[in-house]
N, C-alpha and C positions, 0 to 999 in steps of 0.2 A: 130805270127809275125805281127809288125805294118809296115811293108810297103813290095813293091815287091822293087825287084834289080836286074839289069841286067849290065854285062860291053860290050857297044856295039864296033863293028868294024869301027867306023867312028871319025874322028875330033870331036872337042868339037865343034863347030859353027854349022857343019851338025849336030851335034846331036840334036840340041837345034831346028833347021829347022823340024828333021825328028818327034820329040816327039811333038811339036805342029802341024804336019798333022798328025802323028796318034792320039792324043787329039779329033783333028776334025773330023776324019772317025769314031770315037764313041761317037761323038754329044758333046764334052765336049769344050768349048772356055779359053781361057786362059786371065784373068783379070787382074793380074799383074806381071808383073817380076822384081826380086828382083836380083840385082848383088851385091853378098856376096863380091868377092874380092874387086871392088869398093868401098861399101860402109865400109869395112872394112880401107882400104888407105883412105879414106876421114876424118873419126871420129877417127880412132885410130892411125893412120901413120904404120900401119903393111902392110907386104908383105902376102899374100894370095892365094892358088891357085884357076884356075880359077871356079867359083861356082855359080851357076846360081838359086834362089828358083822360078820355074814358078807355078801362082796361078792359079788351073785349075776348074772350073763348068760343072756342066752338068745343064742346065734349069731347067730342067723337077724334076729331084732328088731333086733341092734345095727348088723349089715352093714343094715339096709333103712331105720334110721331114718339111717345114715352117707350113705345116698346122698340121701337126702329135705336134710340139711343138713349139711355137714361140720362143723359144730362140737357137735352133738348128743352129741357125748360127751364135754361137759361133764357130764353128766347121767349118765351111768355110773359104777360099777354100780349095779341094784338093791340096796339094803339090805334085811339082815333080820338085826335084833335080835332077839336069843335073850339073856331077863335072868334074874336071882332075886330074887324082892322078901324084904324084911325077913323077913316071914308064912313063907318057903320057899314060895311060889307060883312056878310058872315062866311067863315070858309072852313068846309070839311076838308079834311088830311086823317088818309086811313094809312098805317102799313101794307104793302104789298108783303104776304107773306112769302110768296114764291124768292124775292129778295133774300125774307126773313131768314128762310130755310136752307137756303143753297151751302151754307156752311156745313152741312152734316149729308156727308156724300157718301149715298145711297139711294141706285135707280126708285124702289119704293119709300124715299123719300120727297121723289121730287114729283112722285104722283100725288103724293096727298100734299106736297107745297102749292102746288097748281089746282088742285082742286081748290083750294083754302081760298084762293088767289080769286080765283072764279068767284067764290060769295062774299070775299068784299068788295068787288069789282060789282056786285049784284045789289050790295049793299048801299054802294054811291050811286048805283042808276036809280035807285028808288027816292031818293034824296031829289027835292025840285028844284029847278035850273031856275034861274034868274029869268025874270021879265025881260025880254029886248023892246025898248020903246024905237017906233021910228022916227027918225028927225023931219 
C-alpha cells in the first residue's frame, strides 16, 4: 500500500490542527498547504468537498536521502491529505514514504525510507480514532 488512512473523530479544521502537531512531535514541518476545494472553485468553477493536500518534511530524511541521490526530491514533500467525505466523516491519508522511496535503489536508502515510514506511521497513531457506539 502507498499510503497510511485513518477516519479520525474530530472536525475537519481540528484535524488539520491535530495532524500538524502530530507532524511536529515526529520532527516533520509542513511547507505547504494546498486547498483542493478552493483551488478547484477558483480555476474550474466546481463545487468540492472540503480537502486539504499538507506538504510535510522531516530535515534530516530530506538532506540524507539529497545526498544518497541528488534528484530524490523529486519525491518531495511527504503528503498528508486531511478530507471530509459526503457522510461528514473526516479522513487522514498520509504517503508511506517507504513506497515513496523504493525507486531510488540503494541499501542506505531504503534505511532511511523505513525509518521515514516509522514516523508517519507514528504520526497517524497519534491522530484519534473514531468513537464506536454500541448498538
Amino acid at each position: 500500500m502507498y499510503h497510511f488512512s485513518k477516519t479520525v473523530a474530530v472536525a475537519f479544521d481540528e484535524a488539520i490542527a491535530l495532524v500538524t502537531d502530530a507532524l511536529k512531535a515526529e520532527g516533520l514541518g509542513v511547507l505547504t498547504e494546498i486547498d483542493v476545494q478552493g483551488a478547484f472553485k477558483k480555476k474550474l468553477d466546481v463545487e468540492f468537498r472540503r480537502y486539504k493536500i499538507l506538504g510535510a518534511c522531516h530535515p534530516q530524511v530530506a538532506y540524507e536521502m539529497l545526498q544518497i541521490d541528488d534528484k530524490a526530491g523529486v519525491l518531495y514533500p511527504c503528503n498528508v491529505v486531511v478530507q471530509e467525505h459526503a457522510d461528514g466523516r473526516v479522513e487522514v491519508s498520509a504517503v508511506d514514504p517507504l513506497a515513496m522511496f523504493l525507486m531510488i535503489h540503494s541499501p542506505r536508502a531504503k534505511e532511511i525510507a523505513l525509518d521515514a515510514s516509522k514516523k508517519m506511521q507514528a504520526v497517524m497513531d497519534r491522530l484519534p480514532s473514531p468513537v464506536l457506539v454500541a448498538a
